[in-house]
SELO-69425 format. One record per residue (C-alpha): x, y, z. Coordinates in Angstrom, 1 decimal, always signed. Each point is the difference from the previous one (the first is absolute). Layout:
// SELO-69425
+--------+--------+--------+
:      x :      y :      z :
+--------+--------+--------+
:      X :      Y :      Z :
...
+--------+--------+--------+
// end
This chain:
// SELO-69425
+--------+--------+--------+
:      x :      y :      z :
+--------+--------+--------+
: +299.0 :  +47.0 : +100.8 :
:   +2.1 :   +3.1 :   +1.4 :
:   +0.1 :   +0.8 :   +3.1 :
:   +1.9 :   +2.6 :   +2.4 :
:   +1.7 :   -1.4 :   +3.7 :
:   +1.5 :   +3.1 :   +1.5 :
:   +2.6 :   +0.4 :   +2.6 :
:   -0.8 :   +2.2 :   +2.9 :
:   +2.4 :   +2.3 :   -1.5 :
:   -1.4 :   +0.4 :   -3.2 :
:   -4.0 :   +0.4 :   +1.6 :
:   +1.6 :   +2.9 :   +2.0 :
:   +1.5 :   +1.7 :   -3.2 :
:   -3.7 :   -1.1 :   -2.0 :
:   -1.3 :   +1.7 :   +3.1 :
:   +2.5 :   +3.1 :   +0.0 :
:   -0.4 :   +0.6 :   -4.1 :
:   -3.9 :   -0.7 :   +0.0 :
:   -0.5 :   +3.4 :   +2.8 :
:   +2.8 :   +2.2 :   -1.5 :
:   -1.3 :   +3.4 :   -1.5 :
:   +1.1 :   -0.3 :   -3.0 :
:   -0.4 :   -3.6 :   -0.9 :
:   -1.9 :   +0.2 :   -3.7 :
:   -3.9 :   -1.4 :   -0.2 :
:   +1.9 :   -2.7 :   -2.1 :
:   +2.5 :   -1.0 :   +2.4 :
:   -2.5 :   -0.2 :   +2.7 :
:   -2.1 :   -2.5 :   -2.1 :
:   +3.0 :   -2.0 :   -0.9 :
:   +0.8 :   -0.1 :   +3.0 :
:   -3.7 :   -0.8 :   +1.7 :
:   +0.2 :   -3.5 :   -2.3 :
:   +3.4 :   -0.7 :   +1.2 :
:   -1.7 :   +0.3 :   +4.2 :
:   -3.0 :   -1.8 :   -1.3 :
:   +1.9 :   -2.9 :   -1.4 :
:   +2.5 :   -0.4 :   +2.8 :
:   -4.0 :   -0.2 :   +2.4 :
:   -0.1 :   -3.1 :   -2.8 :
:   -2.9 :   +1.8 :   -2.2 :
:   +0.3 :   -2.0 :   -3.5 :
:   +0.8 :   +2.2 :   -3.4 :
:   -4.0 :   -0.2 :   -1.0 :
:   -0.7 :   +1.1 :   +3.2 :
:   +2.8 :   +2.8 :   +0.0 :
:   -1.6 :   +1.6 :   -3.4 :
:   -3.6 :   +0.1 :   +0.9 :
:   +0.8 :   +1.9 :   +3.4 :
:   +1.9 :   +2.4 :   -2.3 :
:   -1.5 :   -0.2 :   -2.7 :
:   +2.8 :   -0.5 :   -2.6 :
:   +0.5 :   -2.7 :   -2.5 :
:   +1.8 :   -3.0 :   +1.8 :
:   +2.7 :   -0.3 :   -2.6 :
:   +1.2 :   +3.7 :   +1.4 :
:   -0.4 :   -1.7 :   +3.3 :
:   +2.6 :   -2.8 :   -1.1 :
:   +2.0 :   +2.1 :   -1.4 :
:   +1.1 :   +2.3 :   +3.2 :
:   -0.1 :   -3.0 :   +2.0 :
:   +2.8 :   -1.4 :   -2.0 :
:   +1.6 :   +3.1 :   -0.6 :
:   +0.6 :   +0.0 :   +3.9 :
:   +0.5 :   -3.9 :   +0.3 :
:   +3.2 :   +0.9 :   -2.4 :
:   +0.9 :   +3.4 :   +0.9 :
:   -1.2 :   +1.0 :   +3.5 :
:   -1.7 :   +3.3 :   +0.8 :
:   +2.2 :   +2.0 :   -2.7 :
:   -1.5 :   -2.4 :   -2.7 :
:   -3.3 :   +1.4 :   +0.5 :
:   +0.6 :   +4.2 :   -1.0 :
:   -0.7 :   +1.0 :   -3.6 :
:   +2.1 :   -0.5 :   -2.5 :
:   +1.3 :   +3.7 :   -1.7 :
:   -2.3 :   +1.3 :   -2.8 :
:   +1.1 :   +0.1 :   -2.7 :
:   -1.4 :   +2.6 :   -3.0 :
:   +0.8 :   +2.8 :   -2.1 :
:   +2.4 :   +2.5 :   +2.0 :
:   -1.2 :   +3.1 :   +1.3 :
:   +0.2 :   +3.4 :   -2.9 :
:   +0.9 :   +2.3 :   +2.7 :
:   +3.1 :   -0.5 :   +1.7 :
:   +2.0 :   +0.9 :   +2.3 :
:   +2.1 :   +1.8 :   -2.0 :
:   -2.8 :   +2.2 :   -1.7 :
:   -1.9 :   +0.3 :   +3.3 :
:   +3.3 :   +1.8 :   +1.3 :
:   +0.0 :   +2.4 :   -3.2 :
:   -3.2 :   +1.0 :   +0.6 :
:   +0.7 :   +0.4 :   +3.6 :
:   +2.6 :   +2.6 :   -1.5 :
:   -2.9 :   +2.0 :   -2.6 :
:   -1.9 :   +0.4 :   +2.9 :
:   +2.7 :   +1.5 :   +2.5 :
:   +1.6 :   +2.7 :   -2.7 :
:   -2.4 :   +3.1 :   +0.7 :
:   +0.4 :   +1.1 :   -3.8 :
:   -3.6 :   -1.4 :   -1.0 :
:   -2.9 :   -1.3 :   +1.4 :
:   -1.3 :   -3.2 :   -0.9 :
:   -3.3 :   -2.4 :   +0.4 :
:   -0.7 :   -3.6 :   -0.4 :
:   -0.8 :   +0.2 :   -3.5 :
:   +3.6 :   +1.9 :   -0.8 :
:   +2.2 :   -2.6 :   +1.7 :
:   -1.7 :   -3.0 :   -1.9 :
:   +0.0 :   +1.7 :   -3.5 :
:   +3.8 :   +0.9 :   +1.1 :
:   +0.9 :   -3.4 :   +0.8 :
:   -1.6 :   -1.2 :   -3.0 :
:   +2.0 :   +1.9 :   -2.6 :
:   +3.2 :   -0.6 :   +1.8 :
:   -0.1 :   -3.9 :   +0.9 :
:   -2.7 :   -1.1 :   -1.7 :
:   -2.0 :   -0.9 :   +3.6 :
:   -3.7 :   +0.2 :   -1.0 :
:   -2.3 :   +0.8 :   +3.4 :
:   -3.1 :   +1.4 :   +0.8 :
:   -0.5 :   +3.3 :   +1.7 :
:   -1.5 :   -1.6 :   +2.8 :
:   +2.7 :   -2.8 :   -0.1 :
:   +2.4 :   +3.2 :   +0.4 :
:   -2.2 :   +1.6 :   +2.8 :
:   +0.2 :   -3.6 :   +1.9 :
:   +3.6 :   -0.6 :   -0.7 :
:   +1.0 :   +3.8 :   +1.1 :
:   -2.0 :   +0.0 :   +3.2 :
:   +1.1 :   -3.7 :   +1.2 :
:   +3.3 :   +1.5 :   -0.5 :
:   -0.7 :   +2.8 :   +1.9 :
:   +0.9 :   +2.8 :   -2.6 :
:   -1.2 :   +3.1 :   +0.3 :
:   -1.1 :   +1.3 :   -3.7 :
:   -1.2 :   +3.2 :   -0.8 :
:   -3.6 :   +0.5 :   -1.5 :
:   -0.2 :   +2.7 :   -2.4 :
:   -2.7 :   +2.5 :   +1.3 :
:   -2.7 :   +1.6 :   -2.4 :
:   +0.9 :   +3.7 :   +1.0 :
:   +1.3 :   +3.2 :   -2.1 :
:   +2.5 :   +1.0 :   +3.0 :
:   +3.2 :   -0.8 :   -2.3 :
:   -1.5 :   +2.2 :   -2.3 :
:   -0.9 :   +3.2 :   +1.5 :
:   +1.7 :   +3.2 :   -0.8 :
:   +2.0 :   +0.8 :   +3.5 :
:   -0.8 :   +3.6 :   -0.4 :
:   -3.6 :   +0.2 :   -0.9 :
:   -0.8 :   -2.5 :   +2.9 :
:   +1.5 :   +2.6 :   +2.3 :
:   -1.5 :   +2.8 :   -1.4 :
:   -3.5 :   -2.0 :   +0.4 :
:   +0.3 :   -0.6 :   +3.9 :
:   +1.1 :   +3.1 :   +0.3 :
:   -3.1 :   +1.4 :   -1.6 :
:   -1.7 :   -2.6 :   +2.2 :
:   +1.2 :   +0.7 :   +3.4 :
:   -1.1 :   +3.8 :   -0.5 :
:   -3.2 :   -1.1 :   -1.0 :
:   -0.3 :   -2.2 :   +3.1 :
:   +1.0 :   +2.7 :   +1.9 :
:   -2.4 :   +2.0 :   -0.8 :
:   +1.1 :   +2.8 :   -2.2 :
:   -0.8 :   +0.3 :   -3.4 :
:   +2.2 :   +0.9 :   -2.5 :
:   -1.4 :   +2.7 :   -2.7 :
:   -0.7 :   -2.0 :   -3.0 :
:   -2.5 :   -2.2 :   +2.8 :
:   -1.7 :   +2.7 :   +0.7 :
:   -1.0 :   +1.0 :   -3.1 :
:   -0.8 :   -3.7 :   -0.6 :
:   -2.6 :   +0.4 :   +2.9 :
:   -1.7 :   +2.9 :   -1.0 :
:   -0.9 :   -0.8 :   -3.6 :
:   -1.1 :   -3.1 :   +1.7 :
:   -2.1 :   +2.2 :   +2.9 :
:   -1.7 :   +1.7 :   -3.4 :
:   -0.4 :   -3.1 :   -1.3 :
:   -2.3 :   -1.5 :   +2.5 :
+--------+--------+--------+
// end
C-alpha cells in the first residue's frame, strides 16, 4: 500500500503549486492525489474520485516517494523535429522585409519548399507567419500596376470638367443625337 506523510513544509509548497496560475490541469491532478493521500485516502479510493486508472495513481505517488515534487513534471516529448526552423523562419522574415516583391501565404510555402525541401500548408504558413507576428503582403486583385500614367490623367481630367459642369464639345454632340433620339 503507498501512502504520502507530508511535512508541513512540503503541504505549504502542495498548497503554493496547487493555486499558482500557471500550474497545468495535469500537475494540479497529480498533485490533488498526492493531498488526498497524505488526508490517508487509499490508491482505489484516490482513482475513483479522479477518475483515472489506479496504476497511474501508483505511479506518481512513487514518482514523488523517490523524487519529490520535481519527480512529478512531464518528461520532454520526444518526436519528429519541427520542418520550419529557426533558421528558415529568419529567411523568410528577410523575403518579407525587402520591398522588391510582394508576397502571400501561398508564395512563402511554395518558396520554402523548393529551396529546403520544408513541405507546409498554406494555412500552416498563415498560422506560422501571424504567431510570428510577420507582416506579409497580400496581393490585391486590382489593374492599378497596370494603368497607362498618362491616359489616367487625361481621364480625370476629362472627369473633373464634367463634374464641373461644363461640357466639352464632342459631349454635346453626344447629347443632342441622344435629345433626337428620345
Amino acid at each position: 500500500m503507498y501512502r504520502i506523510c507530508l511535512t508541513e513544509e512540503q503541504r505549504q509548497q502542495l498548497a503554493e503549486r496547487t493555486q499558482h496560475k500557471t500550474t497545468a490541469p495535469k500537475m494540479r491532478a497529480r498533485l490533488e492525489m498526492l493531498r488526498l493521500s497524505d488526508k490517508g485516502w487509499s490508491v482505489p479510493q484516490i482513482a475513483a474520485h479522479l477518475d483515472v486508472h489506479e496504476q497511474t495513481v501508483r505511479y506518481w505517488i512513487k514518482a514523488f516517494l523517490a523524487g519529490s515534487f520535481a519527480a512529478l513534471t512531464d518528461k520532454p516529448h520526444t518526436g519528429r523535429k519541427p520542418g520550419i526552423t529557426p533558421e528558415i523562419l529568419a529567411v523568410v522574415r528577410e523575403w518579407l522585409a525587402k520591398a522588391d516583391r510582394t508576397w502571400n501565404a501561398r508564395q512563402v510555402a511554395s518558396e520554402v519548399h523548393t529551396r529546403y525541401g520544408v513541405v507546409r500548408s498554406v494555412a500552416q504558413w498563415q498560422r506560422v507567419l501571424r504567431r510570428q507576428q510577420m507582416r506579409y503582403k497580400r496581393t490585391r486583385r486590382t489593374l492599378h500596376h497596370k494603368q497607362n500614367v498618362e491616359q489616367v490623367a487625361v481621364r480625370r481630367a476629362e472627369l473633373d470638367v464634367l463634374k464641373r459642369g461644363q461640357t466639352a464639345d464632342n459631349w454635346t454632340c453626344v447629347t443632342s443625337t441622344k435629345q433626337v433620339l428620345h
